[in-house]
Structure formats: C-alpha cells, structure tokens
N, CA, C and O atoms as a GROMACS GRO file, in nm:
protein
  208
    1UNK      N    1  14.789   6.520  11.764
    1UNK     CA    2  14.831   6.656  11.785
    1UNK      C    3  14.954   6.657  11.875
    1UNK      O    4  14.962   6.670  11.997
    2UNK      N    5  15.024   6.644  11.806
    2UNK     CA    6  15.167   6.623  11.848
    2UNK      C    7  15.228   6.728  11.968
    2UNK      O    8  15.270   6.716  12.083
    3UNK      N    9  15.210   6.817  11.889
    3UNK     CA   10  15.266   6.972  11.969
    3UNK      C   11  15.188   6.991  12.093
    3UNK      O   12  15.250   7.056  12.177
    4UNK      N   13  15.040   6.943  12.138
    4UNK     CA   14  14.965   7.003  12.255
    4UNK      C   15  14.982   6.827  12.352
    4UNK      O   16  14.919   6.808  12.456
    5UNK      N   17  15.053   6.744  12.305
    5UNK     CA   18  15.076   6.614  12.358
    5UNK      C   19  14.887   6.564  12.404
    5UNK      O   20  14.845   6.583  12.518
    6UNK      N   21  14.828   6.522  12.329
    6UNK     CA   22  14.668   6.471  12.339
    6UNK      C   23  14.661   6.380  12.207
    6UNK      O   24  14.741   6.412  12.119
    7UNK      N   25  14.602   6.303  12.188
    7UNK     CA   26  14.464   6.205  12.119
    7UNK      C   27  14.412   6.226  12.048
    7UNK      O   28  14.353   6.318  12.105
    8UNK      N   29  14.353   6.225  11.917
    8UNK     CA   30  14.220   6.200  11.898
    8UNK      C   31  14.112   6.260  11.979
    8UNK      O   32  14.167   6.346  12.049
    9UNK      N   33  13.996   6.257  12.003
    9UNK     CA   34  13.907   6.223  12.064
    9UNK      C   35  13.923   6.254  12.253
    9UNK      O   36  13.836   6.227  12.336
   10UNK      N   37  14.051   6.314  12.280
   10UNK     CA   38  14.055   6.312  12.426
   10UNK      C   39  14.030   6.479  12.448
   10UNK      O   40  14.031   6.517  12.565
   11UNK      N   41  14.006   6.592  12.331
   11UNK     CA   42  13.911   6.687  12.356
   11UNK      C   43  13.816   6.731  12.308
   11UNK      O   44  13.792   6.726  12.188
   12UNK      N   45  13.722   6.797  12.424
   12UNK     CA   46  13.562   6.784  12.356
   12UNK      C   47  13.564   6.870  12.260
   12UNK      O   48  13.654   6.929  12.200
   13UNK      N   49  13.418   6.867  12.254
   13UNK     CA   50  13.315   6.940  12.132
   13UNK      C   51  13.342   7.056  12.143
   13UNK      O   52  13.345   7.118  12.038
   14UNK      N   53  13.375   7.137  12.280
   14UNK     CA   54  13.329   7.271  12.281
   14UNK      C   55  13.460   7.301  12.372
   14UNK      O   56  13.503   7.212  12.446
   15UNK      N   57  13.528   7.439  12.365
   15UNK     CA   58  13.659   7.444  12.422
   15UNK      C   59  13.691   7.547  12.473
   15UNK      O   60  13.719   7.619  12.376
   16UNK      N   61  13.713   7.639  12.618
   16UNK     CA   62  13.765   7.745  12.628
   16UNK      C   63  13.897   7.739  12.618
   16UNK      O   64  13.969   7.644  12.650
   17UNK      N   65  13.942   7.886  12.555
   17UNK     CA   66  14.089   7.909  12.539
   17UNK      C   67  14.119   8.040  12.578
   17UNK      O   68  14.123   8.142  12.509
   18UNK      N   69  14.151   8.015  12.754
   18UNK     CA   70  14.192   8.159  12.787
   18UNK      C   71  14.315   8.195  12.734
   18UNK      O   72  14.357   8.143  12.631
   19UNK      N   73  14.385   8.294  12.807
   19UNK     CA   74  14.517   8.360  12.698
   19UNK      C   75  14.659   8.285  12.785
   19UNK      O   76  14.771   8.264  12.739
   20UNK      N   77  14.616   8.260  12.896
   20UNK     CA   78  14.717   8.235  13.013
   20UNK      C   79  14.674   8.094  13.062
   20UNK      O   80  14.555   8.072  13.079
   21UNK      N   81  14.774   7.992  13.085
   21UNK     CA   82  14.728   7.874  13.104
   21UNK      C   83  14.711   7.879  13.257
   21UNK      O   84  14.650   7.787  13.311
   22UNK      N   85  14.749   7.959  13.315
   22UNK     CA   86  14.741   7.974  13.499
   22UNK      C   87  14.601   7.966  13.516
   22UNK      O   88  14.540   7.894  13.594
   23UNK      N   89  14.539   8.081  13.402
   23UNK     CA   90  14.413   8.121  13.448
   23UNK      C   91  14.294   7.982  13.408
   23UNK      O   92  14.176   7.990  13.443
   24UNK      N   93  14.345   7.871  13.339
   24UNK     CA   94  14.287   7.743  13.341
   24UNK      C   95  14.284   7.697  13.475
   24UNK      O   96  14.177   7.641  13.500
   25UNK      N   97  14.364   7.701  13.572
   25UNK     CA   98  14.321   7.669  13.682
   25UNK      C   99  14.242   7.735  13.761
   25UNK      O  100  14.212   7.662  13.856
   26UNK      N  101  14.182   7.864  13.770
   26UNK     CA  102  14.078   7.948  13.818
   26UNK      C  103  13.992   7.920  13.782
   26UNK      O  104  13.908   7.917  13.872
   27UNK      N  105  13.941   7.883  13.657
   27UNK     CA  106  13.856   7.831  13.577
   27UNK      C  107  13.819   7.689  13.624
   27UNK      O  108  13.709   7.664  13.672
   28UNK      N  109  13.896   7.617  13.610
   28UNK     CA  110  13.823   7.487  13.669
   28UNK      C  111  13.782   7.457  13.800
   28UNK      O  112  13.763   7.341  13.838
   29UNK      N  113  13.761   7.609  13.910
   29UNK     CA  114  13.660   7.594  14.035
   29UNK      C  115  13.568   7.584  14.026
   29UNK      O  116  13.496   7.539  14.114
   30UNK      N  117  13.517   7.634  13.876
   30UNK     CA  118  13.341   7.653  13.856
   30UNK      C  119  13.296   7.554  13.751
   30UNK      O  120  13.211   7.572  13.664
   31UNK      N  121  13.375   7.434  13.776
   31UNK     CA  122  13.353   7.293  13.675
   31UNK      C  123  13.351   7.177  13.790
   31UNK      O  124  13.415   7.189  13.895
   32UNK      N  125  13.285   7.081  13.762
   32UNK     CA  126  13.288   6.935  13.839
   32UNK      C  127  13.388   6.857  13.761
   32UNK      O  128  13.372   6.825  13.644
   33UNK      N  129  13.502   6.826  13.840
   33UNK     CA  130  13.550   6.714  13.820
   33UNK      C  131  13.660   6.735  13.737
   33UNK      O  132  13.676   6.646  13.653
   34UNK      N  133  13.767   6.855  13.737
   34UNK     CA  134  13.854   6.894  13.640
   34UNK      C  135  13.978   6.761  13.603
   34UNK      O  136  14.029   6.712  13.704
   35UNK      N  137  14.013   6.718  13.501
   35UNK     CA  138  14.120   6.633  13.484
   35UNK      C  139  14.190   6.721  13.393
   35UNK      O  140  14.130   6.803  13.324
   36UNK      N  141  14.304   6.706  13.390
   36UNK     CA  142  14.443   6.766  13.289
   36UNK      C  143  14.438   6.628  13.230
   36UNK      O  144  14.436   6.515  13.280
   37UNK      N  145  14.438   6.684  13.082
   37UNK     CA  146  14.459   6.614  12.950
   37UNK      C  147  14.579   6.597  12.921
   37UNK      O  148  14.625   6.485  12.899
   38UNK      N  149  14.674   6.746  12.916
   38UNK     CA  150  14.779   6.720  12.866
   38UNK      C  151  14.853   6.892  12.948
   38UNK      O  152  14.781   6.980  12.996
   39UNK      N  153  14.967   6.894  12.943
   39UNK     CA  154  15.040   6.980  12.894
   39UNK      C  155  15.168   7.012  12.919
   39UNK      O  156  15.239   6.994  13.018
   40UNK      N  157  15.196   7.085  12.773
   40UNK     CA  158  15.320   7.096  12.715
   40UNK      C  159  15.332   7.221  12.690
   40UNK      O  160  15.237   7.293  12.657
   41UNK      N  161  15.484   7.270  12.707
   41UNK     CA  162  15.505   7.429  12.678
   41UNK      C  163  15.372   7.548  12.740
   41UNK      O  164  15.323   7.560  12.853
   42UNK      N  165  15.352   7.605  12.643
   42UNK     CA  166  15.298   7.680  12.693
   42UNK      C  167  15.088   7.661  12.735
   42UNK      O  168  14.997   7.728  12.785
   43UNK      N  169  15.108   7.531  12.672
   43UNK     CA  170  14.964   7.466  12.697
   43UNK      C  171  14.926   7.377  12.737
   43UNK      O  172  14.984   7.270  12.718
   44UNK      N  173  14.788   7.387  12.824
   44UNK     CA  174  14.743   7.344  12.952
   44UNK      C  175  14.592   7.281  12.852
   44UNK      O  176  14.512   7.363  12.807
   45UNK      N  177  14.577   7.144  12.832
   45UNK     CA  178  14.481   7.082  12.798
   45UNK      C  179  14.385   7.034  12.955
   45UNK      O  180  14.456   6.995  13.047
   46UNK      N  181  14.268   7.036  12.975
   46UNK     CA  182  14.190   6.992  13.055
   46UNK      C  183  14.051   6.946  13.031
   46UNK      O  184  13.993   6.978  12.928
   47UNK      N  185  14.012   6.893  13.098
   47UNK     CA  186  13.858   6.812  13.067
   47UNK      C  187  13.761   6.886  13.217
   47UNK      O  188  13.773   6.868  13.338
   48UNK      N  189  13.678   6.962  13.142
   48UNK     CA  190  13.594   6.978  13.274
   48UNK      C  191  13.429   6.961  13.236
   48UNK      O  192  13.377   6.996  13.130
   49UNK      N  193  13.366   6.902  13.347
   49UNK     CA  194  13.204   6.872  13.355
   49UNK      C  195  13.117   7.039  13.405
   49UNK      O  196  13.152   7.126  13.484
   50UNK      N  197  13.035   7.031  13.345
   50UNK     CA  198  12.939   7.180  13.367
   50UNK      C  199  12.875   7.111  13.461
   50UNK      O  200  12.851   6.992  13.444
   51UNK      N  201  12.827   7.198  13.608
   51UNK     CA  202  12.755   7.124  13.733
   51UNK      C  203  12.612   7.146  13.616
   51UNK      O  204  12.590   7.220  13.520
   52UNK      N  205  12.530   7.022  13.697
   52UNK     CA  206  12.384   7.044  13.650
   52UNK      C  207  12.292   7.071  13.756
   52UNK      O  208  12.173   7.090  13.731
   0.00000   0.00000   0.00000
C-alpha cells in the first residue's frame, strides 16, 4: 500500500478511522503501547493494544 507507506500484514484485523489524523493522537491515551506504523500526507497509520 504504497500511498499510506505500510506492509502487508503491519495493520490489524480491526481499524479505527477517525476523520482527522490529530485526533489519532487523543485516541491513543486510552490504548497500551501506541506505535506509528506509518505516515504520509494526510495519514496517520498506528498500532495500538486494548488495556486488559
């Protein structure tokens, strides 16, 4: 996936897609362990863990 600069396999199963990539970072306070995947232009790829 050329255009979002990622892998294969480097995003999960299940995916939020807010409208604003800023608001990806608000979002990953209420996740364990946020990593940035990728991003390019106007998109913000990230990997986050659900606390258990």
């Amino acid at each position: 996936m050329y255009h979002i600069q990622v892998k294969p396999g480097e995003i999960g199963e299940y995916v939020l897609i807010p409208g604003d990539p800023q608001r990806s970072k608000k979002i990953a306070k209420y996740f364990d362990s946020p990593k940035l995947i990728g991003n390019n232009r106007e998109y913000m790829i990230s990997c986050w863990y659900y606390p258990k």
